[in-house]
C-alpha positions in Angstrom: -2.9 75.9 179.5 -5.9 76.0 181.7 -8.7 77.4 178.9 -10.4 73.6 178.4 -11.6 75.1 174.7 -7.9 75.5 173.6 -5.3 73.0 172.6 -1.9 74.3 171.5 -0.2 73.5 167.7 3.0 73.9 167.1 3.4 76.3 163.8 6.7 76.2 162.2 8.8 77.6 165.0 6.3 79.0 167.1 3.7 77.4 169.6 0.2 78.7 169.6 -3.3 78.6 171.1 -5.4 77.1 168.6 -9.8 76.5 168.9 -10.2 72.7 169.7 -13.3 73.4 167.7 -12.5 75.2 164.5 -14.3 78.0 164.0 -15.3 79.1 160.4 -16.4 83.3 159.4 -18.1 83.6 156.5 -18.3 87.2 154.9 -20.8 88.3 152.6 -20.5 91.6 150.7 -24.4 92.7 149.8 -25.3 95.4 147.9 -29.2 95.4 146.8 -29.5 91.5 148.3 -32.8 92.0 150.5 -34.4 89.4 148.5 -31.7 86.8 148.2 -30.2 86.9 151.6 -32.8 84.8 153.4 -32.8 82.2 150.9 -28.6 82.2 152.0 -29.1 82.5 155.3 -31.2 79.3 155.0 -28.9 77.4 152.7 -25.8 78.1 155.3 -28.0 77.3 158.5 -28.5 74.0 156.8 -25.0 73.6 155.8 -23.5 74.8 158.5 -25.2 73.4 161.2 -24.4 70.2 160.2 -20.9 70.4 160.9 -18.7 70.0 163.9 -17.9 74.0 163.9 -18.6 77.7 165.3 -19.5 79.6 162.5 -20.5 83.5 161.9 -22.0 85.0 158.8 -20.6 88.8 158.7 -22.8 91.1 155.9 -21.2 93.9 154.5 -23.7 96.2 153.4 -22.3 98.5 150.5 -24.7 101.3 151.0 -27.6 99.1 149.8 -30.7 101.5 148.3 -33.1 98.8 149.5 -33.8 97.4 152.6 -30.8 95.2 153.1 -29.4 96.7 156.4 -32.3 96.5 157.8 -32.9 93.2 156.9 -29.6 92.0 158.1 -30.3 94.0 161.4 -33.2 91.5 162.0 -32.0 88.7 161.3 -28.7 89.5 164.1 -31.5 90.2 166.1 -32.9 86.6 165.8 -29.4 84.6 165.2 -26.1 86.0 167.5 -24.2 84.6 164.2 -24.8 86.6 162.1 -23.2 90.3 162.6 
């Protein structure tokens, strides 16, 4: 295996390709969440961060009447985590 960021793991029978770091996806669904999801975004920077981990935050906007897609638009703009 020449990928440095792989290790391989042996999984019942089968040998795999596994993250050396582990990496973690967090999915939110949102509907109407304009106003809570920067306080979240916050609280899993700070939670997150502090870990020894890739992480991603995927939003899944339900058809939100507010501004939520937008605001989730912004803040993918500002943090490649967060799709």
């Amino acid at each position: 295996m020449t990928d440095k960021s792989m290790e391989v793991s042996t999984v019942g029978a089968d040998t795999i390709a596994v993250p050396k770091t582990p990496f973690v996806s967090i999915v939110t669904p949102a509907y109407n969440e304009k106003t809570n999801l920067p306080e979240l975004y916050e609280r899993l920077q700070s939670t997150m961060n502090g870990l020894a981990l890739k992480w991603e935050w995927i939003i899944v906007d339900d058809h939100s009447t507010d501004d939520t897609f937008s605001l989730v638009e912004d803040l993918a703009k500002k943090d490649s985590r967060i799709r």
